[in-house]
Backbone of each chain as ProteinMPNN parsed JSONL, in Angstrom:
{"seq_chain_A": "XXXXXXXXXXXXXXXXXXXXXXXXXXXXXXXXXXXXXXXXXXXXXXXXXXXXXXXXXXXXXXXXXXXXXXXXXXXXXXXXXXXXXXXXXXXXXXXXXXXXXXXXXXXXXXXXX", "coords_chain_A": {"N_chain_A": [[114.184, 151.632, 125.383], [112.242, 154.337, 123.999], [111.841, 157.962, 123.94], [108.788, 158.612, 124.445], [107.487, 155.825, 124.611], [108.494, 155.488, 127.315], [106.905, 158.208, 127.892], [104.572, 157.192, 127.888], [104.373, 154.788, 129.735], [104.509, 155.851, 131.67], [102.291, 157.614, 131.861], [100.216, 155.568, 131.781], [100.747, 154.568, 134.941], [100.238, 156.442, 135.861], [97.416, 156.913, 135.213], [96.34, 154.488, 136.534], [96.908, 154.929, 139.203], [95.201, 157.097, 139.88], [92.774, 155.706, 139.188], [92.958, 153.297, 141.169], [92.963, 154.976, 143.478], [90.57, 156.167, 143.31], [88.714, 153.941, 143.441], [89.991, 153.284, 145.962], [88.378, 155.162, 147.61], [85.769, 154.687, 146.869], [85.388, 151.931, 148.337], [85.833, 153.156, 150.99], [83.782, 154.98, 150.774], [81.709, 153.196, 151.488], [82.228, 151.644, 153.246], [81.326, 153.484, 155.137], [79.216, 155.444, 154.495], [75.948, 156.748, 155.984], [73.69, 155.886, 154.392], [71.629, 153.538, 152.106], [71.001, 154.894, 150.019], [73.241, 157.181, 150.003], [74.981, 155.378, 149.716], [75.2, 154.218, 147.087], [75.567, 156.221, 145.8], [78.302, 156.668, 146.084], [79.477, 154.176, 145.25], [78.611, 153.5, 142.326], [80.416, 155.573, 141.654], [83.169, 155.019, 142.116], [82.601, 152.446, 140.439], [82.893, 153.713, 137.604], [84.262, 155.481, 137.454], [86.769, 154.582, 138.729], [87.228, 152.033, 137.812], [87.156, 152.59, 134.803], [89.46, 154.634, 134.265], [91.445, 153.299, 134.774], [91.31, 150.999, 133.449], [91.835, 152.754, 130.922], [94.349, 153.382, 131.171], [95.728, 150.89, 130.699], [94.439, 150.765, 128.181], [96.157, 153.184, 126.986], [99.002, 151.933, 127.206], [98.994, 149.64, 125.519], [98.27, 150.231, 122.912], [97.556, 150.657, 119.722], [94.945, 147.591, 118.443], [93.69, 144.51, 118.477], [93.637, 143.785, 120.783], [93.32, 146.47, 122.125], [90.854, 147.161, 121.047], [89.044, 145.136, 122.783], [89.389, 146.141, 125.086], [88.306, 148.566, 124.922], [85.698, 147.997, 124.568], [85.431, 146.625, 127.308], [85.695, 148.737, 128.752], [83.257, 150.789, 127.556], [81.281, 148.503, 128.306], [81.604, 148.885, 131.087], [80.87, 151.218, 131.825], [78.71, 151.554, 130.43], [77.005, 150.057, 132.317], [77.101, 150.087, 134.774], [75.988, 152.794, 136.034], [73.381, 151.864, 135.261], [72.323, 149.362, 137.008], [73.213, 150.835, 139.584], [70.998, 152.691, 139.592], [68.998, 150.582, 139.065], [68.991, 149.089, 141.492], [68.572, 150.912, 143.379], [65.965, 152.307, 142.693], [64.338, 150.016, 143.071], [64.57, 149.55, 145.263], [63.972, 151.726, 146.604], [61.16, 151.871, 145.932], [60.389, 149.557, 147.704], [60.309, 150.477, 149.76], [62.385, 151.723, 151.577], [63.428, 154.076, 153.558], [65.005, 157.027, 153.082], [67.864, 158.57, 154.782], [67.551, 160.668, 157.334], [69.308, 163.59, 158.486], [70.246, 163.955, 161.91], [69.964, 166.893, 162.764], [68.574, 168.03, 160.912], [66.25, 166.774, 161.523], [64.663, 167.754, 163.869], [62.845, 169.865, 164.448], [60.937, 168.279, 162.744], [58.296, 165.572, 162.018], [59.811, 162.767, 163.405], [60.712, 160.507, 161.075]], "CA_chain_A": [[112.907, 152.348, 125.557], [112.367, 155.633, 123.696], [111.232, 158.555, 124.666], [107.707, 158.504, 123.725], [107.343, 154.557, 124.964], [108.61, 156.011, 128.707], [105.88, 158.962, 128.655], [103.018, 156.438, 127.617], [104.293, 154.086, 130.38], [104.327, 157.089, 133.1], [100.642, 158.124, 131.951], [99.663, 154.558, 132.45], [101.304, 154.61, 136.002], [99.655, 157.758, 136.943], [95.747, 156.751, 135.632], [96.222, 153.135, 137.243], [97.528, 155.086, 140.262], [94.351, 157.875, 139.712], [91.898, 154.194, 139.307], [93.145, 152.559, 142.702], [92.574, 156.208, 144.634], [88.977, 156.163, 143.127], [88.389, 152.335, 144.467], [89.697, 153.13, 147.786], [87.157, 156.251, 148.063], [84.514, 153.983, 146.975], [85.577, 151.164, 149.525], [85.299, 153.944, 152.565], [81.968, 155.053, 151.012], [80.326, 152.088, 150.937], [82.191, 151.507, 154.867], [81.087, 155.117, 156.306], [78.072, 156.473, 154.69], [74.667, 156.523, 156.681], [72.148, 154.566, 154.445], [71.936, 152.705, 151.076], [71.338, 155.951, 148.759], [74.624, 157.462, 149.602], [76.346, 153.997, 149.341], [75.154, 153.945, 145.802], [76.479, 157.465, 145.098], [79.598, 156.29, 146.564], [79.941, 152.264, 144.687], [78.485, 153.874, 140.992], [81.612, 156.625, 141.391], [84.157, 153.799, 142.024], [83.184, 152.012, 139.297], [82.947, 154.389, 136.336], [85.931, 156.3, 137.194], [87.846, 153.901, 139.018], [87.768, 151.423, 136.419], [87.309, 153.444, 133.582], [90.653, 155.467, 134.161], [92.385, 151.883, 135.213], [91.196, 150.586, 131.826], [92.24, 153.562, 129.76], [95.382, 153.563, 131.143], [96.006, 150.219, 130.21], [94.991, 151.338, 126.713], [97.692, 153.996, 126.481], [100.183, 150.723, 127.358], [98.836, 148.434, 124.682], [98.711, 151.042, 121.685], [96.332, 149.998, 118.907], [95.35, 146.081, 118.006], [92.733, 143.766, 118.472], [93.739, 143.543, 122.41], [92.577, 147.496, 122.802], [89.307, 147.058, 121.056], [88.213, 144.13, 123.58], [89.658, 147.286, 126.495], [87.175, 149.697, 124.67], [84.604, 147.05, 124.642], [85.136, 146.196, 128.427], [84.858, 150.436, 128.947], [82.03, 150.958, 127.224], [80.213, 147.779, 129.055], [81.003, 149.042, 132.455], [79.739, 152.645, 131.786], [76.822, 151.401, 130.206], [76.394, 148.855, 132.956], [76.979, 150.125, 136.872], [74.851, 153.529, 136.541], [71.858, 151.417, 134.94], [72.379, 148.655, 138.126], [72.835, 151.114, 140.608], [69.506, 152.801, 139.39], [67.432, 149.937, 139.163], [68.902, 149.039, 142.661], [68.012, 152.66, 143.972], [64.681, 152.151, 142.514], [64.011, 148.661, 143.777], [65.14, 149.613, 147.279], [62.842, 153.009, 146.932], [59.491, 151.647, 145.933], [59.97, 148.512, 148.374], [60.079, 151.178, 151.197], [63.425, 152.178, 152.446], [63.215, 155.403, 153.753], [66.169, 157.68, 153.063], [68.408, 158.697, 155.89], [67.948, 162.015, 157.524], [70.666, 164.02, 159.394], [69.3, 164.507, 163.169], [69.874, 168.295, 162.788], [67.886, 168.757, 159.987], [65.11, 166.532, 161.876], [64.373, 168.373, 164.992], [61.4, 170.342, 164.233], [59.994, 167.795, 162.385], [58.385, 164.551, 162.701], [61.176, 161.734, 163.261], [60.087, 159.39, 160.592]], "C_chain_A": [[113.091, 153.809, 125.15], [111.57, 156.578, 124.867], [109.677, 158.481, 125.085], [107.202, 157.256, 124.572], [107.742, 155.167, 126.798], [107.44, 157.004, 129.607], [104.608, 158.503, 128.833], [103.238, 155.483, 128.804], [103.921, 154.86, 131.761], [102.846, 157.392, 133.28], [99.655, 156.781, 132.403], [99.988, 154.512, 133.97], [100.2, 155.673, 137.019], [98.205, 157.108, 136.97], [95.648, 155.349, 136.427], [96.429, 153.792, 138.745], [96.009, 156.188, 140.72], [93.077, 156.58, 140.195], [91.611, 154.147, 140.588], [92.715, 153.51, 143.508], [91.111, 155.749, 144.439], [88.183, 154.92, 144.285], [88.648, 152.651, 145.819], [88.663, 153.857, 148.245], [86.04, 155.386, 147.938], [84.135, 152.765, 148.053], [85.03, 152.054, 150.759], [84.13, 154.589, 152.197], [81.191, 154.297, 151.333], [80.712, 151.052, 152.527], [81.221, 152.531, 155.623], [80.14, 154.81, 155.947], [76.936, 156.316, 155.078], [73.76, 155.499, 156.141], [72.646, 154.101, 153.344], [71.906, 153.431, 149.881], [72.752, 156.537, 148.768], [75.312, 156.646, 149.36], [75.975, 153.897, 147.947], [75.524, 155.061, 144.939], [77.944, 156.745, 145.38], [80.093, 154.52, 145.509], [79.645, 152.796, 142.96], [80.08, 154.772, 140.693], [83.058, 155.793, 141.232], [83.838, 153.161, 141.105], [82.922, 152.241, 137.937], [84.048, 154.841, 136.718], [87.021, 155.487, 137.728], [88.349, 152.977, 138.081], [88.037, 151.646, 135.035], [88.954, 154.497, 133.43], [91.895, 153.967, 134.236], [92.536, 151.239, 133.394], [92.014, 151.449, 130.429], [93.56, 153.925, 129.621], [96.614, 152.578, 130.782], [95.76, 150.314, 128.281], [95.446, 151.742, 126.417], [98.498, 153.203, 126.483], [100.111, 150.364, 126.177], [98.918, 149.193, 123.632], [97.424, 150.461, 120.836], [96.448, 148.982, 118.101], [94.077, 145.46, 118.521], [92.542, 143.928, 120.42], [93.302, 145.119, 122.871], [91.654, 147.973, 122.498], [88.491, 146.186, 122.295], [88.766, 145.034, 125.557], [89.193, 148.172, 126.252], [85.64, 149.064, 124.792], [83.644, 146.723, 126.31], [84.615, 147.338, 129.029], [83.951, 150.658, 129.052], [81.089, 149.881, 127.871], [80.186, 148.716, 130.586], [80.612, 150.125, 132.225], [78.625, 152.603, 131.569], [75.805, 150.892, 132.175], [75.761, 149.349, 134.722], [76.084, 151.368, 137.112], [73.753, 152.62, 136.324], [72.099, 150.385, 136.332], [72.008, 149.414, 139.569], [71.676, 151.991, 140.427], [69.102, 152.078, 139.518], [67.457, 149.565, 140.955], [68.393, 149.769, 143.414], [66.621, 152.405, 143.851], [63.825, 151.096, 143.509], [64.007, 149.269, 145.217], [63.688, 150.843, 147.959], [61.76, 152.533, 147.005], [59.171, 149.974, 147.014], [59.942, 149.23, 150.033], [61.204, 151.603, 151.845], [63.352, 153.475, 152.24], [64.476, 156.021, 153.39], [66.791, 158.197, 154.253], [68.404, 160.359, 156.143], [68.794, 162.673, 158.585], [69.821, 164.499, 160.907], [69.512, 165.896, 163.513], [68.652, 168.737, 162.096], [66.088, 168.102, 160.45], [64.631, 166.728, 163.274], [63.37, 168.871, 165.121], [60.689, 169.75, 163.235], [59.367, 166.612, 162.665], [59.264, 163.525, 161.988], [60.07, 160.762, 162.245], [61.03, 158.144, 160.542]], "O_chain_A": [[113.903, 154.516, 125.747], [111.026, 156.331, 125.943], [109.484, 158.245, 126.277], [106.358, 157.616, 125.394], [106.706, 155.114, 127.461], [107.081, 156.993, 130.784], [103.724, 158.984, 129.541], [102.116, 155.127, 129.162], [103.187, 154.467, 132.669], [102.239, 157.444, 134.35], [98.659, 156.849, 133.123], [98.862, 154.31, 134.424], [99.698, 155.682, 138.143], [97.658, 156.77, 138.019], [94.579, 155.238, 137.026], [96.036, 153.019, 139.619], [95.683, 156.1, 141.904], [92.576, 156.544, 141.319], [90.631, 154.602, 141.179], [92.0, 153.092, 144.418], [90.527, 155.058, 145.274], [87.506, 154.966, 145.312], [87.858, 152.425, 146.736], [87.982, 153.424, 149.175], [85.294, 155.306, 148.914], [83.016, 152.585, 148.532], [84.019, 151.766, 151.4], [83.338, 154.849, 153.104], [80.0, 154.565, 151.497], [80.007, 150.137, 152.952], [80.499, 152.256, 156.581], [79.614, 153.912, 156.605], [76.486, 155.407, 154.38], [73.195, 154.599, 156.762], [73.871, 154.079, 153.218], [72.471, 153.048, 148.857], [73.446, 156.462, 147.754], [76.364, 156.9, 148.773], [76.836, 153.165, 147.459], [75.748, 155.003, 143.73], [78.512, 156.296, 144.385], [81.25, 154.127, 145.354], [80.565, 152.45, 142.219], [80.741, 154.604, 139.668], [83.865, 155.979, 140.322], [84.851, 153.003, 140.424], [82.74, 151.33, 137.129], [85.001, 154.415, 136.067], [88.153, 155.631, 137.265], [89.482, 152.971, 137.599], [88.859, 151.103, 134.298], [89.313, 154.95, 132.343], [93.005, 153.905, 133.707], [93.442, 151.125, 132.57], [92.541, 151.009, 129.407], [94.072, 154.491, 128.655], [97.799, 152.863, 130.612], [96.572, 150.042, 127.397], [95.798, 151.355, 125.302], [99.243, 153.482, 125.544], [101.09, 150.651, 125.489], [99.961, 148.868, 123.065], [96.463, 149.897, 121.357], [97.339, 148.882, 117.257], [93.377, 146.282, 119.112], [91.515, 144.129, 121.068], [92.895, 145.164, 124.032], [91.203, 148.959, 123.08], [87.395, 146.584, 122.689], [88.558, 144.632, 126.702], [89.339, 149.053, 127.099], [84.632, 149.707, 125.085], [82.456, 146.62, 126.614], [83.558, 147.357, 129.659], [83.393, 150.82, 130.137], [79.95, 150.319, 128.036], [79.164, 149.143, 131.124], [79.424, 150.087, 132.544], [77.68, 153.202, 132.082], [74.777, 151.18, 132.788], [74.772, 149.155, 135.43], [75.395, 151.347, 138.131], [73.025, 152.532, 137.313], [71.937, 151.27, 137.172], [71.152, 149.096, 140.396], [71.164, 152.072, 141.544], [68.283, 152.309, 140.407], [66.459, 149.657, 141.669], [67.646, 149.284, 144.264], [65.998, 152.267, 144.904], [62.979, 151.319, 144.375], [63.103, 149.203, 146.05], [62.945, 150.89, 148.939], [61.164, 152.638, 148.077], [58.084, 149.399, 147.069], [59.659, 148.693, 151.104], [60.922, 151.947, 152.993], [63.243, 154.037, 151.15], [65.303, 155.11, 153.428], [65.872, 158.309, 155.065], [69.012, 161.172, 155.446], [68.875, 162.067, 159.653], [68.896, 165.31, 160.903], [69.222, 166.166, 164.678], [67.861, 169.582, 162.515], [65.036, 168.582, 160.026], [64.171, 165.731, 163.832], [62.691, 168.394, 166.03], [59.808, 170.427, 162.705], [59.757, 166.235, 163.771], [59.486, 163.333, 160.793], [58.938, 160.402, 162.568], [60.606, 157.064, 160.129]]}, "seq_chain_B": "XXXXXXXXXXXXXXXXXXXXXXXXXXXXXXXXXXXXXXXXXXXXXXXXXXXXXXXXXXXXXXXXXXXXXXXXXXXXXXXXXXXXXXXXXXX", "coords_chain_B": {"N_chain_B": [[107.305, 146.568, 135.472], [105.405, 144.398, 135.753], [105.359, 143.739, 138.363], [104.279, 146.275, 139.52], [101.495, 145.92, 138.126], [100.997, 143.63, 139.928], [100.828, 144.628, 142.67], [98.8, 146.388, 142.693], [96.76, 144.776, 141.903], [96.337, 143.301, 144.012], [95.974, 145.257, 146.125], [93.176, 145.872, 144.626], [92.347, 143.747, 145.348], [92.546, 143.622, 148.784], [90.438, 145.801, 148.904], [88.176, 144.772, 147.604], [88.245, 142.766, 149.728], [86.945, 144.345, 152.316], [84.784, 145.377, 150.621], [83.233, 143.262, 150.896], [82.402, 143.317, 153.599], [80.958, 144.831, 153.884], [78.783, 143.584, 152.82], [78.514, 142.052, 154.482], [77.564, 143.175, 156.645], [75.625, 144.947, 156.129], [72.728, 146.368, 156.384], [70.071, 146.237, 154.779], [68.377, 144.159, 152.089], [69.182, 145.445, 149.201], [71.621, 146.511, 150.182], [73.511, 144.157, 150.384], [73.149, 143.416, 147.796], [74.19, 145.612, 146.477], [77.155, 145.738, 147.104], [78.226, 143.094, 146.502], [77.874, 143.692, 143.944], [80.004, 145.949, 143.377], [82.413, 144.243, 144.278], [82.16, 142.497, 142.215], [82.884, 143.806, 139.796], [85.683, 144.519, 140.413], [86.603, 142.097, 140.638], [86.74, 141.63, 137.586], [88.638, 143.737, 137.155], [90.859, 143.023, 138.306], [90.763, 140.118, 136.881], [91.486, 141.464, 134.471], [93.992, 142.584, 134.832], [95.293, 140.64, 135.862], [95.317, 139.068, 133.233], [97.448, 140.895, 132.094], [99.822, 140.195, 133.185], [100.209, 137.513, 133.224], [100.85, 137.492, 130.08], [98.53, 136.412, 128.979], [95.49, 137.364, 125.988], [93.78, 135.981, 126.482], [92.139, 136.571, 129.127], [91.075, 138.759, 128.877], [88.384, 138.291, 127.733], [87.129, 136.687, 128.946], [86.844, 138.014, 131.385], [85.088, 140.032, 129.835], [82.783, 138.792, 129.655], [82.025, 138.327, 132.614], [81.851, 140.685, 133.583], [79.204, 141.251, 132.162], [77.464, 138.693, 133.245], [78.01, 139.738, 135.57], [76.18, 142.554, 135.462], [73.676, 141.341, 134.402], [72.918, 139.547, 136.789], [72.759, 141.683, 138.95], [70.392, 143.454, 137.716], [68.596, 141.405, 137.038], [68.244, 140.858, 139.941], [67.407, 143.332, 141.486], [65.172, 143.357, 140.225], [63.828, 141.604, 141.315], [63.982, 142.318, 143.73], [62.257, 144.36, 143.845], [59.691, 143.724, 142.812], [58.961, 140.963, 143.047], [58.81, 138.639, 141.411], [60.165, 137.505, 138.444], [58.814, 137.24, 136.216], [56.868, 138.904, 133.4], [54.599, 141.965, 134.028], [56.838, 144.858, 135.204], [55.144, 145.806, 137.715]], "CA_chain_B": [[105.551, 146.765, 135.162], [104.453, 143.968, 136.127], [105.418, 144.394, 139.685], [103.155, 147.313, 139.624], [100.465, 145.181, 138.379], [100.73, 142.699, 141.038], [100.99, 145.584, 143.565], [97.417, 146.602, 141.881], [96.103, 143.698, 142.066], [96.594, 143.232, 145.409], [95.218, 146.655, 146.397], [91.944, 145.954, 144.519], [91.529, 142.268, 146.813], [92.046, 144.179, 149.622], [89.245, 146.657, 148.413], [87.251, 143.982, 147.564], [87.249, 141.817, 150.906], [86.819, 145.791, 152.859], [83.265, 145.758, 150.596], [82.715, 142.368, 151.743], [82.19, 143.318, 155.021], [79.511, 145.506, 153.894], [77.756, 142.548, 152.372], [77.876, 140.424, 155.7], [76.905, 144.115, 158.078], [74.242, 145.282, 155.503], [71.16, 146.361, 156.926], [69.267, 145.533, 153.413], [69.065, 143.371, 151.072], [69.446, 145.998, 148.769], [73.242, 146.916, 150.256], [74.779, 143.342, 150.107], [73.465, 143.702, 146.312], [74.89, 146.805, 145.999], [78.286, 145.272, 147.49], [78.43, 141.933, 145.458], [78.297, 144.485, 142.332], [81.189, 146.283, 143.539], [83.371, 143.159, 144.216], [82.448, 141.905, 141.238], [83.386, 145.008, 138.993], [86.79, 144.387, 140.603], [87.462, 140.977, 140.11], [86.525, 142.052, 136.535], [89.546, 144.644, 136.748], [92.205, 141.893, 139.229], [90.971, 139.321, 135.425], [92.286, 142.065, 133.367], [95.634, 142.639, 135.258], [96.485, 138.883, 135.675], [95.404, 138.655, 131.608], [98.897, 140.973, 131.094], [100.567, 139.918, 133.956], [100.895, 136.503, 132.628], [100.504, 137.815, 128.895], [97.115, 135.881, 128.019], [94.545, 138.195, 126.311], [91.902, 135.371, 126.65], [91.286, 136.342, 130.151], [89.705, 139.886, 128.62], [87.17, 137.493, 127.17], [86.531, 136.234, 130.572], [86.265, 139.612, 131.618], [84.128, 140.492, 129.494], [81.642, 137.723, 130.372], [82.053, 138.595, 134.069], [80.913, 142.126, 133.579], [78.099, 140.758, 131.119], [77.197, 138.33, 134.064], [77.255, 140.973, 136.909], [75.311, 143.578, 135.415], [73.127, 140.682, 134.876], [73.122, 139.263, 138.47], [72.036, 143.32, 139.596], [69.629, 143.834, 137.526], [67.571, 140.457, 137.71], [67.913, 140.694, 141.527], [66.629, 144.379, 141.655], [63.378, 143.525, 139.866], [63.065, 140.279, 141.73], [62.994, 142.559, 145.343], [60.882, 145.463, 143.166], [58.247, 143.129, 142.496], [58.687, 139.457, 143.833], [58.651, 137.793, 140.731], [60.724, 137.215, 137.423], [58.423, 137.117, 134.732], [55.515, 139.421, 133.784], [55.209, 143.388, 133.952], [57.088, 145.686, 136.564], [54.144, 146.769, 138.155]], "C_chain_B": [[104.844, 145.767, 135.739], [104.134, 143.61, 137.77], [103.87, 145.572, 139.989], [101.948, 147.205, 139.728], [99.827, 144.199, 139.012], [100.294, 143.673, 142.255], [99.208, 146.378, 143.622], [96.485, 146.298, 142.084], [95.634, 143.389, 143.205], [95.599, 144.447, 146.195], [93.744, 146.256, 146.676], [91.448, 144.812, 145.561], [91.308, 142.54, 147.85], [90.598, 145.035, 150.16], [88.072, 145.528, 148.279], [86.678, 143.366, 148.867], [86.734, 142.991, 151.729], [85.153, 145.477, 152.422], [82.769, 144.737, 151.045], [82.318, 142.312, 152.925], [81.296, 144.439, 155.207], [78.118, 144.525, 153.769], [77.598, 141.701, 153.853], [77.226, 141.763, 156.723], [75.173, 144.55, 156.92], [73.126, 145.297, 156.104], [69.65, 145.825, 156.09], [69.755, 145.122, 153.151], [70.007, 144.213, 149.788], [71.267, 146.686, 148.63], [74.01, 145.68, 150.209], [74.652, 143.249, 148.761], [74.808, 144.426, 145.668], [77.03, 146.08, 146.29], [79.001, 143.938, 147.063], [78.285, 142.678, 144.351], [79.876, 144.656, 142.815], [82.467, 145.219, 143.66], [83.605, 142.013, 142.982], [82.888, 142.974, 139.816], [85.409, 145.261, 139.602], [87.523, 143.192, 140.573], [87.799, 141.104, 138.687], [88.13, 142.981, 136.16], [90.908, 143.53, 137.389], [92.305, 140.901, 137.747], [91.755, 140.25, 135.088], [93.783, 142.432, 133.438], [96.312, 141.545, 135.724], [96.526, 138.796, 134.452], [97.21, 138.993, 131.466], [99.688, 140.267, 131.694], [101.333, 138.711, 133.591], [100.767, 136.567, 131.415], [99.313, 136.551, 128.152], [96.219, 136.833, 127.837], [93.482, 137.697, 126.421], [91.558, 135.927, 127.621], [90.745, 137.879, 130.064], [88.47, 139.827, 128.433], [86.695, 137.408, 128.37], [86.046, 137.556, 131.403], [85.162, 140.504, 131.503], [82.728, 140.066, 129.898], [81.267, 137.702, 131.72], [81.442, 139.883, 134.328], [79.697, 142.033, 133.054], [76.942, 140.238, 132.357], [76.892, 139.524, 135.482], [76.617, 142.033, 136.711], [73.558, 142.695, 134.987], [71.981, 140.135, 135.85], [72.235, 140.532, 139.321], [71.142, 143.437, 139.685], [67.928, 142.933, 137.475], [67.21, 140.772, 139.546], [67.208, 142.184, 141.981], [65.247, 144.14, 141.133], [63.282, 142.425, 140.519], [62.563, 141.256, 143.195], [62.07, 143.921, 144.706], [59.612, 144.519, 143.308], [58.029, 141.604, 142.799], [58.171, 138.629, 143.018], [59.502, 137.861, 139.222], [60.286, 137.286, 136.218], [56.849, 138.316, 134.928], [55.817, 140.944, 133.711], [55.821, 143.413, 135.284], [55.665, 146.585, 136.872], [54.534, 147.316, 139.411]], "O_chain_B": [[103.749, 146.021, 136.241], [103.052, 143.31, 138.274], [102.795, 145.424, 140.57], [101.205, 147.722, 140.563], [98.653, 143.845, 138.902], [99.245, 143.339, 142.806], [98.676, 146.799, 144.649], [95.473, 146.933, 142.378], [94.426, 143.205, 143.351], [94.534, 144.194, 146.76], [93.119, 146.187, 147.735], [90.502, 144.883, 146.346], [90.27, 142.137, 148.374], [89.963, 144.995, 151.214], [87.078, 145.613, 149.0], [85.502, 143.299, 149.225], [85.606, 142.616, 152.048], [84.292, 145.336, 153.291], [81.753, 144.933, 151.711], [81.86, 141.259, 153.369], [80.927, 144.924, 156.277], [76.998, 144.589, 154.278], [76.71, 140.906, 154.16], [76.406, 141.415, 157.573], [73.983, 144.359, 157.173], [72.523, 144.255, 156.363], [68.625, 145.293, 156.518], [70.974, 145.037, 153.295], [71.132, 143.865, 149.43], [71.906, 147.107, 147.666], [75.212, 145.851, 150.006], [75.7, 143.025, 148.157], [75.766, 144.158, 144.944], [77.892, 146.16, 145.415], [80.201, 143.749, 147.263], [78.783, 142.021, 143.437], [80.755, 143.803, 142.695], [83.5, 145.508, 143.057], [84.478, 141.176, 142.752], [83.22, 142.372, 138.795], [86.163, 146.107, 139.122], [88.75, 143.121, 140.504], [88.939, 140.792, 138.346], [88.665, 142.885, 135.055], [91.904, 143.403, 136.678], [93.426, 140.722, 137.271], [92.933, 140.019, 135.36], [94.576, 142.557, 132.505], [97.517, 141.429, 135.951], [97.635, 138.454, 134.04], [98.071, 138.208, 131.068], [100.424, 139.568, 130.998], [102.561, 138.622, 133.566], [100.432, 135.428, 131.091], [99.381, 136.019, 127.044], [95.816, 137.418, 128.842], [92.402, 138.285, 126.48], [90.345, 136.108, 127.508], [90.058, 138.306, 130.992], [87.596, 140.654, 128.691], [85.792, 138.148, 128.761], [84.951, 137.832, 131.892], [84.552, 141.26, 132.259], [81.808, 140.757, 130.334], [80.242, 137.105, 132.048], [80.61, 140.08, 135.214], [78.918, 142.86, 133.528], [75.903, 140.857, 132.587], [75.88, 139.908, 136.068], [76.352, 142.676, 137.727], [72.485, 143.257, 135.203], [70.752, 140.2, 135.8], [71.305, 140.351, 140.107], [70.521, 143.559, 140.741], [66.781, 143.328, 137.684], [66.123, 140.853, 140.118], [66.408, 142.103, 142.912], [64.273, 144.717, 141.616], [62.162, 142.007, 140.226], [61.452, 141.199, 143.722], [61.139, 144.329, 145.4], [58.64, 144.817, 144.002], [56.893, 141.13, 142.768], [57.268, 137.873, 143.377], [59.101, 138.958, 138.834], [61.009, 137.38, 135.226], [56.116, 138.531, 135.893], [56.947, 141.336, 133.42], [55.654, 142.619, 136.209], [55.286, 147.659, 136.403], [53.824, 148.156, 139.966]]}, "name": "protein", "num_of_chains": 2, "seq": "XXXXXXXXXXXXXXXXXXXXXXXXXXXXXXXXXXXXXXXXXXXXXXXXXXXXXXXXXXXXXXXXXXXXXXXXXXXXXXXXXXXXXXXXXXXXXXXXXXXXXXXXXXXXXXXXXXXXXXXXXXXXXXXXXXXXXXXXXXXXXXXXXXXXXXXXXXXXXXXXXXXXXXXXXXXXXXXXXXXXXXXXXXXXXXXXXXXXXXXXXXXX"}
C-alpha cells in the first residue's frame, strides 16, 4: 500500500466516520424533538449529509470506473430525493392541520392554541 | 476495511430500529412517514456496504431501486393524506 492509497483510505475512514455521527444526530432528533416540523429538520439533515458524506467517502475508496458513476448516481438521487419528501411531507402534514409546536414560555401571554 | 464496514453497518441497524420506535410512538401519521423514510434511506446505505463487503456491485443496482422506491413510497403517501385521493388535481 502506497502512500497515496493509505491517505485515500484514511479520508474514507474519517467521512464514513463524519456519515455515522450525522445518522446518530438524526436518530436523537427524530427521538427528542417536540413535534413533526422539527423532526423533519432533524431526518432531511441525516439524510443529505449523513449519507451523502458516507457515499463520497466510499467514492474516494473506489477511484474512477463504472462502480463510482452508479455512487454519483445514488448521491445525486438522495439529494434530489429526501428534501423534496420531507417538503411534501411538511406540506401534507401543514394543510391537513397540524399545528406547530410552541415553547410554553413563549405562550404565556397569548392564547394557548 | 471490511471490519469497519461491518462495524458501520451495524451502527446504521441500530439507528434504524432507534427510528423505529418513532414509527410505533408517533403521534401522526405524518411522523411514522417521516420515520419509514429515514429507515429506508439507511437500509439503502447497510445495501451499499454489504455490496463491497461481499464485493458484488449488483447490490448498488438494488440500491438504487430502493431509493427510487422510497422517495416514491413518501411522496405518494404525502399527497394521499394532503388530499385523500390518488388521482386528479392537488387541490
Amino acid at each position: 500500500m502506497n502512500a497515496v492509497e493509505a491517505i485515500l483510505r484514511a479520508l474514507t475512514v474519517i467521512l464514513c466516520a463524519i456519515g455515522a455521527f450525522y445518522f446518530f444526530i438524526g436518530t436523537v432528533g427524530m427521538l427528542r424533538l417536540p413535534d413533526f416540523y422539527s423532526r423533519t429538520h432533524a431526518a432531511t439533515k441525516c439524510d443529505t449529509v449523513g449519507a451523502g458524506s458516507i457515499l463520497l467517502g466510499l467514492m474516494l475508496m473506489q477511484g474512477f470506473g463504472a462502480i463510482t458513476l452508479k455512487l454519483i448516481a445514488l448521491t445525486a438521487l438522495l439529494l434530489l430525493s429526501s428534501p423534496t419528501a420531507g417538503h411534501a411531507l411538511a406540506r401534507a402534514a401543514f394543510r391537513t392541520g397540524l399545528k406547530p409546536w410552541r415553547s410554553p414560555e413563549h405562550t404565556e401571554g397569548e392564547d394557548a392554541t | 476495511m471490511d471490519s469497519f464496514f461491518w462495524g458501520l453497518g451495524i451502527f446504521l441497524f441500530v439507528n434504524a430500529f432507534l427510528c423505529l420506535l418513532r414509527a410505533y410512538w408517533g403521534p401522526s401519521v405524518a411522523d411514522r412517514i417521516l420515520a419509514v423514510n429515514i429507515v429506508g434511506t439507511k437500509t439503502l446505505l447497510v445495501l451499499v456496504l454489504l455490496g463491497y463487503i461481499f464485493g458484488r456491485p449488483l447490490y448498488l443496482d438494488i440500491a438504487l431501486v430502493y431509493g427510487l422506491l422510497n422517495f416514491a413510497i413518501t411522496v405518494i403517501t404525502a399527497r394521499f393524506i394532503e388530499t385523500g385521493r390518488l388521482t386528479g388535481d392537488w387541490t
